[in-house]
N, C-alpha and C positions, 0 to 999 in steps of 0.2 A: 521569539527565540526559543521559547521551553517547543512549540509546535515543535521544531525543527528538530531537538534533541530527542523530543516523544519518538517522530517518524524515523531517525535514524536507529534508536533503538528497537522499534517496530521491525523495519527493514531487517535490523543484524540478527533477532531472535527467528525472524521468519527463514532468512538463509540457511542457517545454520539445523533450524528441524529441515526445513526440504534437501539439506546436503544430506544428512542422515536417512533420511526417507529413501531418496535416489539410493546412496550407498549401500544399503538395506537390500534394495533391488537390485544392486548388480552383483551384493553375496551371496542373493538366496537364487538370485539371475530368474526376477521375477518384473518382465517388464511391464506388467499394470503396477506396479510400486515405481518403477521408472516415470510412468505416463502420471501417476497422482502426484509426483513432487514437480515435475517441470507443469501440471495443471497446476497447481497450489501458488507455485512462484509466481507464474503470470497471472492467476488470479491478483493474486497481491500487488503485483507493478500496477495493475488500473485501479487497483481501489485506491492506492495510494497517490496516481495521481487526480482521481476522483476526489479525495481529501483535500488536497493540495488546492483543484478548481476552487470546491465551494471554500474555501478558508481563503483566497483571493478573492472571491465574490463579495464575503462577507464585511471582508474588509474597508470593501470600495461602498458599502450599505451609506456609511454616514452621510459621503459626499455627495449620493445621489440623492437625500435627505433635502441637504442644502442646496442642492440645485433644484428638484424638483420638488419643492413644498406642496402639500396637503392643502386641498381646498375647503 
């Protein structure tokens, strides 16, 4: 459950600079600041659910433990 609340709060700090970043860019009307916040945000969608993979992986560690014992 704390995973869960870490990545949300992850998520909402990361939105919130790349809305700034973009808006930045359409005040100074500087579309490489455009291009770095929509890169940033979708960096971020795969890392997070890059995270999410391996924290399901790890999870399933024990049972593959007990099925597949150490010789």
């Amino acid at each position: 459950m704390r995973a869960l609340y870490l990545e949300t709060l992850r998520m909402l700090l990361n939105t919130v600079v790349c809305l700034l970043i973009f808006g930045a860019g359409l005040e100074l009307g500087s579309s490489y600041l455009q291009i770095i916040a929509v890169v940033m945000y979708l960096s971020h969608l795969i890392a997070s659910a890059e995270r999410r993979t391996t924290w399901n992986a790890t999870e399933k560690k024990s049972d593959y433990r007990e099925k597949f014992p150490k010789k």
